[in-house]
N, C-alpha and C positions, 0 to 999 in steps of 0.2 A: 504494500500500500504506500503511495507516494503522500512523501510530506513533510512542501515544500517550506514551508514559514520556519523548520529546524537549518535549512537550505539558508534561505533569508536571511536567520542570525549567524551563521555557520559555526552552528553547534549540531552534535551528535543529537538521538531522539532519547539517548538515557542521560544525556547533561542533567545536573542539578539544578537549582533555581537560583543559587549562588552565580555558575558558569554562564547560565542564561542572560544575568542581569550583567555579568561584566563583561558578556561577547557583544550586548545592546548597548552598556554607555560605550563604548570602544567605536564600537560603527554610526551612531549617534555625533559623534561629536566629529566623525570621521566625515559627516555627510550630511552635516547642518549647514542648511545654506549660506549660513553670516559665517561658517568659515570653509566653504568649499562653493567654490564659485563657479562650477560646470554647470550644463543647465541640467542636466539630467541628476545630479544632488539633490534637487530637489524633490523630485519623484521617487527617487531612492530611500529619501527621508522617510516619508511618509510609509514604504515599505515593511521599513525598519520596525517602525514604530507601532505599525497597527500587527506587524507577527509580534512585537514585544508584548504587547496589549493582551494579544490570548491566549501566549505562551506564560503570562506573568499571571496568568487567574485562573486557579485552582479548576474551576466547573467550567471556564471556556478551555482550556486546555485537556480537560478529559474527554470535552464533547469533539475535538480535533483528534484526539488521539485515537478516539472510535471511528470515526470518518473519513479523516484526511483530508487531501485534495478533493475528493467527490462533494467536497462540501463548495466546491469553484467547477463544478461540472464539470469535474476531471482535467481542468487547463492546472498548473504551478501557479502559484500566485501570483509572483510576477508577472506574467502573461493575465491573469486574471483582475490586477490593479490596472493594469495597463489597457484592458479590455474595455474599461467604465468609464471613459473619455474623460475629459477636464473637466468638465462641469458636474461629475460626480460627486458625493459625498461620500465615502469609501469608509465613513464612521456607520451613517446610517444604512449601507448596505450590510454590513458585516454585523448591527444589531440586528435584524431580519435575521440573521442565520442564528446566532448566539440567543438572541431573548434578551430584555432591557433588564438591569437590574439598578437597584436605586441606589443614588450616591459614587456612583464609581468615578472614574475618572481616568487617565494615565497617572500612573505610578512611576516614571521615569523622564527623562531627559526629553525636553522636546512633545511633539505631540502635533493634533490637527488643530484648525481652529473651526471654531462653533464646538459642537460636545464628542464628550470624551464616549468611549461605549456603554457608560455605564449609566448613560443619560443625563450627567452629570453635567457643571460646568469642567473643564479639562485640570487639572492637576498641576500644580507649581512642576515643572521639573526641579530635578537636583540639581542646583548649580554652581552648590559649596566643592573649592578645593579644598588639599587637603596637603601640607610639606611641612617640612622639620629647619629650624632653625639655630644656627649655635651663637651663644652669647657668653662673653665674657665672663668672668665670677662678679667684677666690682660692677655690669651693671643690672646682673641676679640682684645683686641687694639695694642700690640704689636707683634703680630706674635710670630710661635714656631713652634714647629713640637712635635705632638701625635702619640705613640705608639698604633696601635690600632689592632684586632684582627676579621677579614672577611672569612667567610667559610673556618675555619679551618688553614688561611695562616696571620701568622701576620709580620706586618710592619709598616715603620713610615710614618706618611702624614706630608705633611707641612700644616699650617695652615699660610694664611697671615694676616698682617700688617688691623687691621681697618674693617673688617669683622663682619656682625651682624645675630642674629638671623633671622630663614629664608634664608638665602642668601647660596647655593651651592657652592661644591667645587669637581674637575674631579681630578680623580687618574687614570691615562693613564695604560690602559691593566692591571686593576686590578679586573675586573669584571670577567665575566663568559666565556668558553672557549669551542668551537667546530672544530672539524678537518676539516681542509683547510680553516680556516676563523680566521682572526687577532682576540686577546685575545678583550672583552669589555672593560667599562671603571666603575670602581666603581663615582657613582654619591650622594656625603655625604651634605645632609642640615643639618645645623649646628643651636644647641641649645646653646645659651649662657646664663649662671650661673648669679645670680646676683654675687655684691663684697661680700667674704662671709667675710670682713671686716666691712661693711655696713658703708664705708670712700665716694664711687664714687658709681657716677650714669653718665647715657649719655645720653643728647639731642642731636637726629643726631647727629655730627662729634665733638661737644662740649662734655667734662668732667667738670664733679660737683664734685669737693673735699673740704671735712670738713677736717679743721686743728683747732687743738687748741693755743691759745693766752692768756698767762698768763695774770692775771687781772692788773700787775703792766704795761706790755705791750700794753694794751687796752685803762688805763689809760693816760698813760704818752707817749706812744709811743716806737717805736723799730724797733730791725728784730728780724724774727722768719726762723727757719731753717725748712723745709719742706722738704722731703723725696715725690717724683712725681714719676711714670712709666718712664718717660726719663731722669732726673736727679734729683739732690737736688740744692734747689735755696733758697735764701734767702730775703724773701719777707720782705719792711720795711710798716710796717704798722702804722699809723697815731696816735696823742692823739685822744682819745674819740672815739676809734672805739666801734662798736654796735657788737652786736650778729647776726649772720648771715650776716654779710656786707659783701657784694659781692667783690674781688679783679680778674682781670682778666692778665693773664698770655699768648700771641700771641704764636700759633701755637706748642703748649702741649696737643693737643685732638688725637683727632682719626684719622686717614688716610682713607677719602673718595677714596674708591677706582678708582669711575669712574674719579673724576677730578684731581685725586692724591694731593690735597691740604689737609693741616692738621687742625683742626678745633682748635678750641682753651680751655684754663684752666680757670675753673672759680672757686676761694675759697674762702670759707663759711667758716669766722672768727667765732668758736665757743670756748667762754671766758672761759676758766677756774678761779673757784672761790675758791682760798685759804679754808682751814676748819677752822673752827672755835679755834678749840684746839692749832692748830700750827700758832696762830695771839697772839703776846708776848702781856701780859698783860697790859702794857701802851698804848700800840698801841689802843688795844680793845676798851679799857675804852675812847678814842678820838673819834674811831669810831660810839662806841653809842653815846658820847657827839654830834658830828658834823653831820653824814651822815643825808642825809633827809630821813626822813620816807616814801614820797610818791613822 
């Protein structure tokens, strides 16, 4: 039994509904007239569209699968679109075969105009993209806006405030575009960089920064001036700090988006130790007399 409309999507008659719908945006977008500009595109279009139509709905799809082509009086479809001259409505002949059912519409990309088969007004296509974006660590946390380049049209996005890898971001009417239907939405998941400083790391909405702490500093005590993503602060650090001693600094992390509270600063005292060569000779000679060995 011939049947043609699996022909049409050029998919097999045991494809899934998954392979159906991605062999129809594929030749959809292949053969939309706003971007194929042959004249026969557009009759192809419509091909496309009305076998997606009853291959995409469970009971017109089983009533073709009983029938076939016998249901185009044994012509392929093609031959059978192509039979109903231009002034056809190729929705309303194919409800004639199918039966009207209420609220339908197209389900996919594109479509005819006036109604869908389902008696319906026609169906938004899908016109959201969908790409991956990489971004810096410092402007995950602080927000910025990337200059970026999307099918040929470049421009800048915002990127906000405390956004992590994984997590999405909507560029309104920057996606894909079909006549008599509002532009899509480009749809960017966002990769972020480690620090290519290798100073910060993030637990959830907390920041881990290493600073250095001169050893006269560590010893005796001080401030040390720190340079942070929101400003420079001047942390006093205690006699006898260690290596690695944690100092914590309130609401200098990241901006959780959903509760919009900022997480907070935490820095890793790591001691800078004088060289050897630039310790004046008296000094030295104390050093090895007095420091303990173990």
């Amino acid at each position: 039994m011939s049947k043609s409309l699996y022909e049409t999507l050029q998919v097999s008659e045991n494809a899934s509904a998954a392979e159906i719908k991605k062999s129809y945006r594929s030749l959809a977008k292949k053969y939309h007239p706003d971007m194929n500009k042959d004249h026969e595109a557009e009759d192809k279009f419509k091909e496309i569209n009305a076998a997606y139509e009853v291959l995409s709905d469970e009971r017109k799809k089983a009533k073709y699968d009983m029938h076939g082509d016998a249901m185009f009086g044994g012509q392929n479809f093609h031959d059978f679109a192509n039979g109903q001259g231009g002034g056809a409505d190729i929705n309303d002949i194919l409800n004639q075969m199918f039966g009207r059912q209420g609220g339908g519409g197209f389900g996919g990309q594109g479509g005819f105009r006036g109604q869908g088969f389902g008696g319906g007004q026609r169906q938004a296509p899908d016109l959201d993209v969908s790409a991956n974006l990489t971004i810096d660590f410092k402007t995950s946390i602080m927000g910025g806006v990337k200059n970026i380049t999307v099918s040929g049209s470049t421009f800048d996005i915002k990127i906000p405030q405390g956004i992590k890898s994984g997590q999405k971001i909507r560029a309104k009417g920057k996606g894909n575009q079909a006549q008599g239907f509002p532009a899509g939405d480009l749809i960017l998941t966002l990769r972020v960089e480690e620090d290519y400083n290798e100073l910060y790391t993030r637990d959830e909405d907390d920041l881990i920064l290493k600073f250095d702490v001169p050893l006269y500093s560590a010893l005796f005590g001080g401030k040390v001036e720190i340079e942070t993503y929101h400003k420079t602060i001047n942390l006093k650090v205690p006699q006898n700090t260690k290596q690695n001693q944690k100092f914590r600094v309130k609401e200098l992390g990241a901006l959780n988006r959903k509760t919009k509270e900022v997480g907070n600063l935490y820095l890793l005292a790591n001691i800078v130790l004088p060289k050897v060569e630039d310790i004046p000779e008296d000094l030295l000679e104390v050093l090895k007399e007095k420091l303990p060995q173990n």
